[in-house]
C-alpha positions as CSV (number, residue, x, y, z in Angstrom):
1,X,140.2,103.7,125.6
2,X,136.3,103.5,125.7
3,X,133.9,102.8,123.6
4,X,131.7,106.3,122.9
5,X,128.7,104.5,121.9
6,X,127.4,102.3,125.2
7,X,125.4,99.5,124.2
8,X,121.9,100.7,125.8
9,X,122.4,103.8,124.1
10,X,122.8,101.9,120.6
11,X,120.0,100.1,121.7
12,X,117.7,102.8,121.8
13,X,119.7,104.8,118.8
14,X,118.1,101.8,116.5
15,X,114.6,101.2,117.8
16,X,113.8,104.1,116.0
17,X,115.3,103.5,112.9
18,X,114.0,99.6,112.6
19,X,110.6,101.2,113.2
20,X,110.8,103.5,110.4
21,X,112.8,101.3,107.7
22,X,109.6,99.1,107.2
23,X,107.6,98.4,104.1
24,X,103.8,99.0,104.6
25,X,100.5,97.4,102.3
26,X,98.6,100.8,101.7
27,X,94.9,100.1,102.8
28,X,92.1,101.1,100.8
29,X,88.3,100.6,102.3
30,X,86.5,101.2,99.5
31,X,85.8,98.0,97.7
32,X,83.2,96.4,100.1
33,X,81.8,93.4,99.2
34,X,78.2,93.7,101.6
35,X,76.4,96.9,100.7
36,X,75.9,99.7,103.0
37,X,72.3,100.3,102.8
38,X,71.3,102.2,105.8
39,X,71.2,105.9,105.9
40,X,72.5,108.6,108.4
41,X,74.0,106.2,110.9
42,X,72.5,107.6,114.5
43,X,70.6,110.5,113.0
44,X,73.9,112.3,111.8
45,X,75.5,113.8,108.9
46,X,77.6,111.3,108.7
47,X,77.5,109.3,105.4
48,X,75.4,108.8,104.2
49,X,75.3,105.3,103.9
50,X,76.5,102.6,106.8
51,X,76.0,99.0,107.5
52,X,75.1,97.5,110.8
53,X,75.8,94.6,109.9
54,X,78.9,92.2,112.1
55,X,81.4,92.6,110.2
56,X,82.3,94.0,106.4
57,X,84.7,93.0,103.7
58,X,86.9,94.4,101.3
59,X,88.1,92.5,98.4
60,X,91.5,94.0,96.9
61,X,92.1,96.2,100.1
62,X,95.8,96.1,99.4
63,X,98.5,94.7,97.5
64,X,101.7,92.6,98.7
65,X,104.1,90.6,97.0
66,X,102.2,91.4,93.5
67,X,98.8,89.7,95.0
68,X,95.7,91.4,96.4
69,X,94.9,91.6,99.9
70,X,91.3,90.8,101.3
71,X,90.5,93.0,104.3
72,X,87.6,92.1,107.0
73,X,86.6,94.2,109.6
74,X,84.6,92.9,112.6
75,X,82.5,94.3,115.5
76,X,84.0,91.3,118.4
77,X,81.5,92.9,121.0
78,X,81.0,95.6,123.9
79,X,83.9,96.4,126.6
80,X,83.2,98.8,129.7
81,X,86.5,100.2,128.7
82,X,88.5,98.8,131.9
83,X,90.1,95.6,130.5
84,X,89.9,93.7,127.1
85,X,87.3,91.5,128.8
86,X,84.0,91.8,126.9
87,X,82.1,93.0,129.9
88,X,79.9,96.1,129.0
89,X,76.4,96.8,128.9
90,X,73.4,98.1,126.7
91,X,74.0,101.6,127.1
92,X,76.8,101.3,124.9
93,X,75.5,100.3,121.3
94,X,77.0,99.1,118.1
95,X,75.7,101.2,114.9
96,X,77.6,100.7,111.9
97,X,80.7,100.7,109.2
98,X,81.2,103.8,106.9
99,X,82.9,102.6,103.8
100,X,84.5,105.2,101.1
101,X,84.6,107.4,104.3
102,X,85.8,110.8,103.6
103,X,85.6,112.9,99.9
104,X,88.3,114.8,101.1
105,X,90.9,111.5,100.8
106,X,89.6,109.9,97.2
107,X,86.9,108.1,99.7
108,X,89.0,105.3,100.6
109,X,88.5,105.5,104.7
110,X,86.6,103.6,106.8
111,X,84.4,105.0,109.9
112,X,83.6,103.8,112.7
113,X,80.2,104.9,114.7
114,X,78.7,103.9,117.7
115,X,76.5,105.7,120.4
116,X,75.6,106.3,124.3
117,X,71.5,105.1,124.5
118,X,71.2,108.0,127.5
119,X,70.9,105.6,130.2
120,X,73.6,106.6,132.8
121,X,73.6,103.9,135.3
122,X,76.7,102.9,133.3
123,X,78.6,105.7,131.9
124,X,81.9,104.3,130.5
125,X,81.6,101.5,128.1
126,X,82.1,101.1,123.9
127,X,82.8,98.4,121.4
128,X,86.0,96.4,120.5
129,X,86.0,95.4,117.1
130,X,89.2,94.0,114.4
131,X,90.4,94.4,111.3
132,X,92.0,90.8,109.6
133,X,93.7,90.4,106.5
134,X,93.6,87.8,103.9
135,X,94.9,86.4,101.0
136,X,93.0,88.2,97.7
137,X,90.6,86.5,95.6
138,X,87.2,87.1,97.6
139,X,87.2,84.1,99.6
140,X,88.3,85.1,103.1
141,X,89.6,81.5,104.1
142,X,93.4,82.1,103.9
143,X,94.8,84.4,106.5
144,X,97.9,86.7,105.6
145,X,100.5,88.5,107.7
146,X,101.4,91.9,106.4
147,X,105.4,93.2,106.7
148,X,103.7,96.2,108.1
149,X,100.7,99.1,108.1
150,X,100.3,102.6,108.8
151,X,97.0,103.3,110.2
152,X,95.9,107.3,110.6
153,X,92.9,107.3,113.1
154,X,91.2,110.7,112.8
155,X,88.2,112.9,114.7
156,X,89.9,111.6,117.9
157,X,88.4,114.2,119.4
158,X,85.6,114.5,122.2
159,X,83.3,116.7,123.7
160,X,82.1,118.7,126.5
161,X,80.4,115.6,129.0
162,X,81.3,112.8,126.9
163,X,85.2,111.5,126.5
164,X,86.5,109.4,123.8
165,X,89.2,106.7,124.1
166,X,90.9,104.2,122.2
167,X,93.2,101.2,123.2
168,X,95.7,99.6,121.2
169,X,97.4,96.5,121.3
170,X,101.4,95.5,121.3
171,X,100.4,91.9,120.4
172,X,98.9,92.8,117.5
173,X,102.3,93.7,116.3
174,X,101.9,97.6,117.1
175,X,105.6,99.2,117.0
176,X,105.0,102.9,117.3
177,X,102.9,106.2,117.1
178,X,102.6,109.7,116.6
179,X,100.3,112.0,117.5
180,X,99.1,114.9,115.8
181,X,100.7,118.3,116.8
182,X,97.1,119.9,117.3
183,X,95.4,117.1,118.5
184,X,95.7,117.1,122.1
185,X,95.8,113.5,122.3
186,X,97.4,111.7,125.6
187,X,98.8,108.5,124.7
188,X,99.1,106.3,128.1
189,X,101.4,102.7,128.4
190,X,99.7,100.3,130.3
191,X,101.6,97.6,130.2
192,X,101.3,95.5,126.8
193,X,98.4,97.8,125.6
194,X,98.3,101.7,124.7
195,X,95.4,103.9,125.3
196,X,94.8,106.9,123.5
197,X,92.8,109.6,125.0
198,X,91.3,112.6,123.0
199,X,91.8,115.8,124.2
200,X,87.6,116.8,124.4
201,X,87.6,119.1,122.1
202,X,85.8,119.1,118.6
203,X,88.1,118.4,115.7
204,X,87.1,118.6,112.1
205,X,85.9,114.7,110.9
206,X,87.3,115.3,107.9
207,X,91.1,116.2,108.5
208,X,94.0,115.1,110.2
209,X,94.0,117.9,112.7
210,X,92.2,115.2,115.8
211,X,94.2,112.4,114.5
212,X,97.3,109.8,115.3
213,X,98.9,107.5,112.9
214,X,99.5,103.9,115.2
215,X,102.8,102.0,112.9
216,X,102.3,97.9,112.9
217,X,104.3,95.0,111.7
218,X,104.3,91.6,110.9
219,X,100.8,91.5,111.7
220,X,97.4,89.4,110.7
221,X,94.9,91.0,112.6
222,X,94.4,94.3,115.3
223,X,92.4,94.8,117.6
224,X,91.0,98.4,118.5
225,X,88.6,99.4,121.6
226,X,86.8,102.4,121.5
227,X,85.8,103.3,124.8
228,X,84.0,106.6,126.3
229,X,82.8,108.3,129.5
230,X,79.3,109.7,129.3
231,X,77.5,112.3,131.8
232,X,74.7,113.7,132.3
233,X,74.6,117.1,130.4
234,X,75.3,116.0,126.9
235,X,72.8,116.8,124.3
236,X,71.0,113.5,123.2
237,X,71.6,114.6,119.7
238,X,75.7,114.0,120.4
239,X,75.5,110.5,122.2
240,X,77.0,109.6,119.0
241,X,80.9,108.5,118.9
242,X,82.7,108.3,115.6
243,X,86.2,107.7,114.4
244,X,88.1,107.5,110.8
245,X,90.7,104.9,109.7
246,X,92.6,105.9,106.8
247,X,95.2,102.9,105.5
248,X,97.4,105.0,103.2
249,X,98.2,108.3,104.9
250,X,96.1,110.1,101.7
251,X,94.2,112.3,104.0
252,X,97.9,114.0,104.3
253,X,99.0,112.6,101.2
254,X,101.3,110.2,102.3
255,X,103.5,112.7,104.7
256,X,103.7,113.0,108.2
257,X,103.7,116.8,108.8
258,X,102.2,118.4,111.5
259,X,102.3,115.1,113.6
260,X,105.1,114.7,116.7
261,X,108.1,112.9,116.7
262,X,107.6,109.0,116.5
263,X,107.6,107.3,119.7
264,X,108.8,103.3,120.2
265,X,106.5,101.5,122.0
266,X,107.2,97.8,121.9
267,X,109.9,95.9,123.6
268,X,112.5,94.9,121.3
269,X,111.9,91.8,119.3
270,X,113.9,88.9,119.4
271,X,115.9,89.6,116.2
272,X,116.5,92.8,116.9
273,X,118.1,92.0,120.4
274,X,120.3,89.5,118.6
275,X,121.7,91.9,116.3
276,X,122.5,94.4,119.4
277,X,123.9,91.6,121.8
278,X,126.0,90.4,119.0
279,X,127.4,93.9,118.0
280,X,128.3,94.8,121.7
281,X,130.4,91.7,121.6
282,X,131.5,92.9,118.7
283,X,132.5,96.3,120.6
284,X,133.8,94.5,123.9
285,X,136.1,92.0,121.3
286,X,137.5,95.9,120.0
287,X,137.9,97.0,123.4
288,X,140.0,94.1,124.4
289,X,142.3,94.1,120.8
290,X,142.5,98.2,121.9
291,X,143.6,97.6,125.3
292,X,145.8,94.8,124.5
């Protein structure tokens, strides 16, 4: 007599489920300590009010454990898109943080803006930036690690002449993703990192619709890069690139309709491998009582 359910297939069988039995801090980007002073950020609609500034904070961001959680987000720098080296160039440039993005989700999202100058000696380049969490109470000195957050990235969406991209990290503790059914996104393994490319066509900037929702766990800080490909052709008034975060799935109130299936993305952590080596002796121990 055999066993019917093979250990790499019980493997796989529970990846799934360990990714979705997880308790996530709900993120809200509202409650920014530096003010956001500056108006239109490249000339958009967007808005209206951003901040150029390094970095931003949010003071009671979240909740774990019954204590706040301080949230800092950080422009780290330009990348040409190639590597996670910080090698780009000025014709990629940092414009700003959108706090209490989005009327449509109780203005609790964050944007993210920054812009082609027109120069195309260098046409793929962007920004890496991070977001950090800390222990509540304003000071930003004590870092935390979450059990786990649920990010929805949205306007993923490109344009005739100019690309959008976005890379995601495994280190940072990412364990899945899905993609919206509409969005046209191609989401690309390369090896300890995850890149995300939009489809190039226009989204709405205030819906789901252009969007993914990335799933991370025990994590204290993740990184994003935002990389595009500019060329010659695009209107000057859309060197602008732009993307949402929304912490608490409220721009789809929580649900995950209308996005695909989730898909595993990490290797299997040390726990979990454990668990399955020590349940296929578990199955081999049965095995050898059957066949006795």
């Amino acid at each position: 007599m055999t066993v019917p359910f093979p250990l790499p297939a019980l493997l796989f069988a529970l990846l799934p489920l360990g990714a979705m039995a997880q308790t996530y801090v709900d993120l809200d980007f509202s409650h920014n300590v530096q003010a956001a002073t500056q108006m239109y950020p490249n000339n958009s609609t967007l808005g209206p009010y951003y901040s150029s500034a390094s970095y931003m904070d949010f003071t009671s961001a979240g909740s774990y454990n019954g204590n706040s959680v301080d949230v800092r987000v950080s422009f780290l720098g330009l990348t040409d898109g190639e590597s996670s080296d910080f090698r780009g160039s000025s014709t990629y440039q940092w414009v700003g943080w959108i706090p209490d993005y989005n009327t449509l989700d109780a203005s609790n999202d964050l944007g993210v803006y920054y812009r082609h100058d027109g120069n195309y000696a260098q046409q793929q380049g962007g920004i890496a930036w991070s977001l950090s969490f800390f222990e509540g109470g304003g000071s930003f000195s004590t870092p935390i690690t979450l059990p786990g957050v649920r990010l929805l990235i949205y306007d993923h969406d490109g344009e005739p002449f100019q690309s959008e991209s976005i890379r995601a990290f495994a280190g940072d503790g990412l364990t899945g993703y899905q993609l919206h059914g509409s969005s046209g996104i191609l989401a690309s393994d390369e090896g300890g990192s995850y890149r995300f490319d939009a489809a190039g066509a226009g989204q709405p900037e205030t819906t789901p619709h252009g969007g993914m929702i990335l799933y991370y766990q025990n994590t204290s800080s993740i990184r994003f890069d935002m990389f595009s490909t500019t060329q010659p052709g695009l209107p000057v008034q859309n060197n602008g690139i732009f993307a949402a975060w929304d912490g608490d799935l409220g721009l789809t109130d929580g649900t995950t309709g209308g996005f695909n299936p989730l898909v595993v993305v990490p290797e299997p952590t040390a726990p979990l491998l454990l668990s399955v080596a020590s349940m296929g002796m578990l199955l081999r121990r049965s095995r050898r009582a059957i066949n006795a």
